[in-house]
N, C-alpha and C positions, 0 to 999 in steps of 0.2 A: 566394681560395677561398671557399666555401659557408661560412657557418657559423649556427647554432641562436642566430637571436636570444635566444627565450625564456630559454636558456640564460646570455646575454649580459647579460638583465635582473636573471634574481637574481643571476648573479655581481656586480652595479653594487649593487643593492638592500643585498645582503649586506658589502660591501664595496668601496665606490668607486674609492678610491685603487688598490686593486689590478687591477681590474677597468681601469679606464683603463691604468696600466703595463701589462697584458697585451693592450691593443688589437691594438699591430702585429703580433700571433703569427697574425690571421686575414689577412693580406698575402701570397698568391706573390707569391716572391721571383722575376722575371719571366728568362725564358730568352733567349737572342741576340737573335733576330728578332723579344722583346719591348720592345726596347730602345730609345729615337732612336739616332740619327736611322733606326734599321730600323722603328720605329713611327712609322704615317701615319693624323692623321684625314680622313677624306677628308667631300666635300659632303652632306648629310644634309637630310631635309624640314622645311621648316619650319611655323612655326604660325600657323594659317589668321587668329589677329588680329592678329599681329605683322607678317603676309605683307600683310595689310590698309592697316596703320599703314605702313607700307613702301611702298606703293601711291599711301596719301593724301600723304603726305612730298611727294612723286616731283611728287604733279601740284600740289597749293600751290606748292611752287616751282617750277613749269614756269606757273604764273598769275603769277607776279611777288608771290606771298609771303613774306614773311623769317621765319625761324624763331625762336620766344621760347621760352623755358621761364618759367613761373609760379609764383608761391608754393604750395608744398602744403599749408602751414600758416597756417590764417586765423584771425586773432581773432576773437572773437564780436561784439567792436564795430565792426569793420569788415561784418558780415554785418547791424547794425542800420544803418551807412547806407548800404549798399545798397540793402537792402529795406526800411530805413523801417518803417511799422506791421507791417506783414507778417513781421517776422523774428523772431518767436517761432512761427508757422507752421513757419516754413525750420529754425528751427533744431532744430525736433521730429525733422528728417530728417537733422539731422549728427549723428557723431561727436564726441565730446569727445575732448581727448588726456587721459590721466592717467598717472602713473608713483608709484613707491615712495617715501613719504619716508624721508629719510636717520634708522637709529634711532640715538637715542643711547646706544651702548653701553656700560655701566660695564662694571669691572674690577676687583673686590673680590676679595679672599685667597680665595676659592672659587673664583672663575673662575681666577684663576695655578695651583693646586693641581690644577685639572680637567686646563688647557693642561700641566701637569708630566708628569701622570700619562699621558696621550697621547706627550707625545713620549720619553717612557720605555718605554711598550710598541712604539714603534716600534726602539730602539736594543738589536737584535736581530745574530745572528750572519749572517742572510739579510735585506738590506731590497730590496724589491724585487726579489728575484732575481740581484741582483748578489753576486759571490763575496765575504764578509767578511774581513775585514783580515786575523784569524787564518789564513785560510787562504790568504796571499801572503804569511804570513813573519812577519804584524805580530799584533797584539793586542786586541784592543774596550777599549776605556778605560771607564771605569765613566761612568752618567749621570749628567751633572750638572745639576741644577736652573736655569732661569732668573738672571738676576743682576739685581739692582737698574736696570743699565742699561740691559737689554734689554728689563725689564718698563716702564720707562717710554717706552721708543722705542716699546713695543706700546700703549702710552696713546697716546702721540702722532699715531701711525699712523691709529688708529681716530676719534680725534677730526677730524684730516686729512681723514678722508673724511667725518664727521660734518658737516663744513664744505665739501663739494665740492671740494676741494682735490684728492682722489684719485677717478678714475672710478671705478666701481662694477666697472669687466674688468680693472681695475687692483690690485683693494684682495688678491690674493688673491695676487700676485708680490712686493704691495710687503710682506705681513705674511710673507710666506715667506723674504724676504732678512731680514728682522730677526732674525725665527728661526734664521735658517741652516741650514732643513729644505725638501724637497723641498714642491712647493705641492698635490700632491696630500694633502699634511698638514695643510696648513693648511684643504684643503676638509670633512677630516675634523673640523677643532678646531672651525669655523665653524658645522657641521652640529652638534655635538654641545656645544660650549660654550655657545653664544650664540644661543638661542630666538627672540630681538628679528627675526633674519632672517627666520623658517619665517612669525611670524604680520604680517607689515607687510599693511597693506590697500593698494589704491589709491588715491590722492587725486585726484580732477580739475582740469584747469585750464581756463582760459576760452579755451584754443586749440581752435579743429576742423580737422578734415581737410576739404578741402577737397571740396562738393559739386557747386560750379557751376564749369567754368573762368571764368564770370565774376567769380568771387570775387578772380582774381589778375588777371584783366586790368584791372580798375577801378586795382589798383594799379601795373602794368605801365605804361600810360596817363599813369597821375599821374604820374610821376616824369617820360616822355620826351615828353611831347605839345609841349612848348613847346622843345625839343630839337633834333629829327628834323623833317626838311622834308614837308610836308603833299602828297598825302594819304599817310597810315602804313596799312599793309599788313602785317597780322603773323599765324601761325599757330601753335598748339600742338598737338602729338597728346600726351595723358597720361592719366592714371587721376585719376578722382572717385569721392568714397565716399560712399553715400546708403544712409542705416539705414532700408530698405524693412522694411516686416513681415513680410515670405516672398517668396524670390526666386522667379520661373516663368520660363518659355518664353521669356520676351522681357524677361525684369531681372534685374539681379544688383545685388549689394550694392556691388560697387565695377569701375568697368566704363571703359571711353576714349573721351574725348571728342576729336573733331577738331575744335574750334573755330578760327575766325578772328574777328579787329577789321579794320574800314575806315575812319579815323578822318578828316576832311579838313570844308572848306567847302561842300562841295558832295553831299555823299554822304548817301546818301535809302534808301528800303525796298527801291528797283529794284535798288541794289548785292548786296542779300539773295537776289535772286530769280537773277539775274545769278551769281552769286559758287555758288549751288544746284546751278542746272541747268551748269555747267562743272564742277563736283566729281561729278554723277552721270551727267552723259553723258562721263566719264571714264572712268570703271567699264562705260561699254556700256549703261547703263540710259536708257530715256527715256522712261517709262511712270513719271515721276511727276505731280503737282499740289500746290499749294500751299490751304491754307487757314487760316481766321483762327483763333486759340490762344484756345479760350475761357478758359483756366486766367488770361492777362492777370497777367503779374508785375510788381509795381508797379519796378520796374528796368529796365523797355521803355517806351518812351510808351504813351499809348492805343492801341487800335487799330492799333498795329505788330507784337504779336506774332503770326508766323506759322507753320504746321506745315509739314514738308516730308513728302512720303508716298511711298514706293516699293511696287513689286508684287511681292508674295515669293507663292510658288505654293501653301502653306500655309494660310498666314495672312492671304493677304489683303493689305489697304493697310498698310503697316506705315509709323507713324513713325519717320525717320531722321535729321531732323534739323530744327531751330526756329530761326527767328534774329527778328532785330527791333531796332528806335533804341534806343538807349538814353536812359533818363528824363537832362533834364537836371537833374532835381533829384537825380541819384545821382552826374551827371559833378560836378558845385559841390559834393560833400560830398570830391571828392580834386583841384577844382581845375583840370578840363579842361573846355575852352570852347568844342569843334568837336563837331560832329556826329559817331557812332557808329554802325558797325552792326555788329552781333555777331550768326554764325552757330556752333551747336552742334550736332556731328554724330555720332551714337553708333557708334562703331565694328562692335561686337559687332553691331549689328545691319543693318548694312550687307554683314557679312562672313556674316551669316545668308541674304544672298538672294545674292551671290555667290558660298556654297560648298553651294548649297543644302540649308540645315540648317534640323530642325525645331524645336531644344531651345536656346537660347543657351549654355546649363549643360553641355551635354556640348561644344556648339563649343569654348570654354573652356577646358574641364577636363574633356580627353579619358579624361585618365588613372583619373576617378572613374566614364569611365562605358565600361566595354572593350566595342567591339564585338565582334561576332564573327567568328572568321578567314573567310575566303575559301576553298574548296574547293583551290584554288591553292596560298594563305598555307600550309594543312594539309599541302598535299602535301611543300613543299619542307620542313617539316619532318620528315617521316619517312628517316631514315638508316639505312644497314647499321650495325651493333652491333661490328662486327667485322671485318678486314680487309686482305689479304695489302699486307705494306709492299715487298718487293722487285720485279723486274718479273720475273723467273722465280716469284713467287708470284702475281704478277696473272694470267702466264700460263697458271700452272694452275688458277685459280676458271675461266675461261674454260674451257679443255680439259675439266675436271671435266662443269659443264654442256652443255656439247656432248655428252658421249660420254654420258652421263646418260639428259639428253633423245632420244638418237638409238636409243640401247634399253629405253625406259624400259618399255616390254611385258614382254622375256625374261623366263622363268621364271627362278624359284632351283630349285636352288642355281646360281650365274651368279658368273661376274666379268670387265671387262672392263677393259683396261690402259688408262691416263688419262696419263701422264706416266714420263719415264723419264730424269733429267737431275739434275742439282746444285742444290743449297739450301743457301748458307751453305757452301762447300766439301764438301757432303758430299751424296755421291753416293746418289740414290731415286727408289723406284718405287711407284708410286701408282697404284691399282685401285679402282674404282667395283664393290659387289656383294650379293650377294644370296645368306647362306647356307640360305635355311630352303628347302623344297620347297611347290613350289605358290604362290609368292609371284612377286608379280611386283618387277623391281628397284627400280622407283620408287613412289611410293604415289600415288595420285590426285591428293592437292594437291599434289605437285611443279610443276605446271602453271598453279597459280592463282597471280595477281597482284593487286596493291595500287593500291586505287582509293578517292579520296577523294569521296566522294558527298553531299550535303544535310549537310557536317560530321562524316559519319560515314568511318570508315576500316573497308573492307571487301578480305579477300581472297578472291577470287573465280574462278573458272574459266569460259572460251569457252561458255558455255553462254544459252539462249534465255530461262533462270530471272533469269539475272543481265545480262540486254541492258541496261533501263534505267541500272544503274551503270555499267559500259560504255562506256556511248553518252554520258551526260549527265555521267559524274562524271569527275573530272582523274585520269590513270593517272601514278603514282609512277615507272615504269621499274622498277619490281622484281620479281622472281617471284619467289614460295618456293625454286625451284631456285637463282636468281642468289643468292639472300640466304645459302641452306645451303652452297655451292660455294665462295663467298666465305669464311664459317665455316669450311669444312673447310682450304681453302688456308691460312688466316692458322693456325689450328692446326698443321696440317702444317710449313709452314716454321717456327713458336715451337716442334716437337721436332726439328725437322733442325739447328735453331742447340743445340741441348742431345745433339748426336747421338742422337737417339732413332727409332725410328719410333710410329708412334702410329690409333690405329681412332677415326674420328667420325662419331658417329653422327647425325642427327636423326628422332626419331619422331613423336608426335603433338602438332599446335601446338594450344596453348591460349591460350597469351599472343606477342605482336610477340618476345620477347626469344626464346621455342622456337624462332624461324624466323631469327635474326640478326637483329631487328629494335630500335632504338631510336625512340622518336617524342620528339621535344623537349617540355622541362615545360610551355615554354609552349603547345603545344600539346594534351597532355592536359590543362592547366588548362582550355583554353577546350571543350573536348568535356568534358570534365566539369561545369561552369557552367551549360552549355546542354545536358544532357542527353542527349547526342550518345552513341554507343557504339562499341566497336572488335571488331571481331568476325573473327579469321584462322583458326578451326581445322582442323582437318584434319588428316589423316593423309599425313604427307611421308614417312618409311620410308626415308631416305637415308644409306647406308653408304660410307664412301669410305675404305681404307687405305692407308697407309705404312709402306715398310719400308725400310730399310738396304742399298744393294747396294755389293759391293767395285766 
């Protein structure tokens, strides 16, 4: 079911522990045919870098590439002999990793008094909402304080994890069994006893994330080169992380690389060019060129490194991907003795000219950037509100509209018989009518239908005013008439199940809901967003009763 984050937040704010215990109450509890095996997910779209990654996969091993995974975690001194002088450069552009040091927490007669005084306001006639013992027959036992044993198993605990001994998603089950208190307690003791947690800072360490998949293949390399029978053929599609100053159109902070190594006696800059143009006239491209990398990383030899350029209809030449020999003074710092060629191929922006995208950021992270629906998308969101469930009720929203439509002229006072049959065992008759004089039975917009247009949802009538939406915009299949017929039928048959007869009326539409209309949230989200509008009024004037016959 729905429910009021905001509301979710100060109940958390205000009260954690209870606020988590009362999670599952926002859960339907799901009906038959929400059940397995009667619940089926079926195939769904996927994502346009992942469908990419998926692509590249496919044709590296269809070239005769074996699949590696790399380290994602590199020392910083493995990035100095990489790159040699150069890698305080490089390393301006990583990541550090850091985490929390362990505090060390005492436990002085104030802290056990605090820890008492909590788990006393908890030993209550309700904890949780669970029925108290009193009221199964039994008794609440008076609270008793900590014991010498327990308070020292709670030293011991804390010192435990002081020493790593206990993870950090561990320390909260393990201080909760000592206690023999539920561990939503314990996240309250934690919060509220022991400060040392709220204010811990970060510390760094001399690990980074990894920005080059070269960083892991140097080490990949070392280990198998004298291993694996020559020449070594290997590929990784993964995420690197490069601490850009402001991501744009064509970078992001952490993005996939499809590189490959070609490692052998014989293997030159040609395997680069080679190895290029079969990964992009893969993809259907062959409108690239190659040229030399003025950037020159001292982890390529001279004059090896090269740029690979493809034609995105934007932007123009876009790099997609660089390769080049690698320095053998960086092979002798992990101990490999053959020649290298290493190609880097950006994902994201290969997937930029084969989904033709203009943003890398929204290819991405579609989700931070919503487009706007489709005239289409909109339409099939607008649904009737309301809706006869049996088929002698569907048959009368039909009948209703027919005989409706077929006098929709007549003057009132008028009435004209619609239905004369059983609902629910109980036998009615149903009349379409018009008591006032001078009136006619239907109102003008009974006739007007639901059309989605430039975003905008319009309902409109056959007329030369409203051609262009008409003609150009997606029609819903709805009319005011189908939408009110439908209303009146689903009404009719909810008082023939309550034996009743019952008058429905609708008159002047001002809002989708006057006319039996719902449009889904997310579709008035996006016509809201975008400025878009809904506009159905009119005057429908539609009377339809029921009554009770022996």
């Amino acid at each position: 079911m729905k429910f009021n984050p905001l509301d979710w937040k100060e109940k958390s704010h205000a009260n954690f522990e209870g606020a988590w215990h009362e999670g599952p109450s926002v859960v339907t509890q799901p009906g038959e045919d929400r059940k397995y095996p009667r619940l089926r997910y079926k195939r769904a779209q996927a994502h346009p870098i992942f469908e990419t990654i998926n692509r590249l996969r496919e044709i590296y091993l269809a070239m005769g590439f074996d699949e590696s995974e790399n380290p994602v975690i590199v020392e910083e001194s493995d990035i100095y002999r990489q790159f040699g002088p150069e890698a305080m450069a490089v390393l301006d552009r990583v990541f550090y990793l850091g985490g929390l040091p362990r505090p060390n927490v005492g436990i002085a007669r104030k802290q056990l008094d605090e820890i008492n005084e909590i788990l006393q306001s908890h030993k209550s006639p309700l904890v949780h909402g669970h029925p108290a013992p009193e009221e199964e027959g039994g008794h609440n036992e008076p609270f008793q304080p900590m014991t010498r044993e327990t308070e020292e198993r709670l030293r011991e605990t804390l010192h435990a994890y002081k020493k790593s001994e206990i993870d950090g998603d561990e320390l909260t089950f393990e201080l909760a069994k000592v206690l023999g208190v539920d561990d939503g307690i314990v996240v309250h003791i934690l919060d509220a006893v022991f400060p040392e947690f709220k204010s811990l800072v970060p510390e760094s360490s001399k690990s980074t994330l990894r920005s080059h998949m070269t960083s892991g293949w140097f080490m990949t390399l070392g280990s198998i080169w004298e291993k694996t029978p020559l020449p070594i053929r290997l590929f990784s599609v993964d995420r690197c992380f490069r601490r850009e100053q402001a991501e744009g159109p064509t970078r992001l902070m952490t993005y996939h690389s499809a590189s490959c190594v070609v490692a052998g006696e014989d293997v030159t800059i040609e395997d680069g060019k080679a190895v290029s143009e079969a990964l992009l006239s893969a993809f259907g491209y062959e409108d690239f060129r190659f040229q030399p990398d003025e950037k020159r990383s001292k982890y390529y030899m001279p004059d090896s490194q090269t740029e690979v350029y493809a034609k995105h209809p934007v932007h123009g030449w876009v790099e997609v991907a660089t390769f080049g020999m690698y320095s053998p003074s960086a092979l002798g710092e992990y101990g490999i003795g053959v020649p290298v060629m290493n190609l880097g191929l950006g994902v994201e922006r290969l997937a930029m000219i084969a989904y033709n995208a203009n943003d890398v950021r929204q290819l991405s992270y579609p989700q931070f950037f919503p487009r706007p629906l489709t005239d289409r998308e909109t339409a099939r969101a607008v649904h009737l509100k309301e809706e006869p469930v049996t088929v002698e009720g569907k048959a009368l929203a039909l009948a209703i509209a027919q005989v409706a439509a077929a006098n929709a002229t007549a003057q009132g006072p008028c009435s004209f018989e619609v239905w004369d049959g059983t609902l629910f065992g109980t036998h009615v008759k149903v009349t379409v009518e018009e008591t006032e004089a001078n009136a006619k039975l239907c109102g003008p917009a009974c006739s007007n239908e639901i059309f989605v247009h430039e975003g905008n949802i319009f309902g409109v009538p056959d007329a030369e005013k409203w051609k262009a939406v008409r003609t150009e915009g997606v029609p819903t299949g709805i009319s005011y008439l189908d939408a009110s017929s439908a209303l009146a039928a689903a009404e009719i048959e909810q008082a023939a199940r309550c034996g009743k007869g019952t008058l429905v009326q609708v008159k002047m539409a001002k809002h989708p809901s006057d006319i039996n209309l719902k449009i889904e949230e997310y579709a008035m989200r996006a016509i809201t967003d975008n400025k878009k509008k809904i506009d159905v009024r009119g005057p429908v004037f539609l009377a339809v009763k029921s009554v009770l016959t022996e």
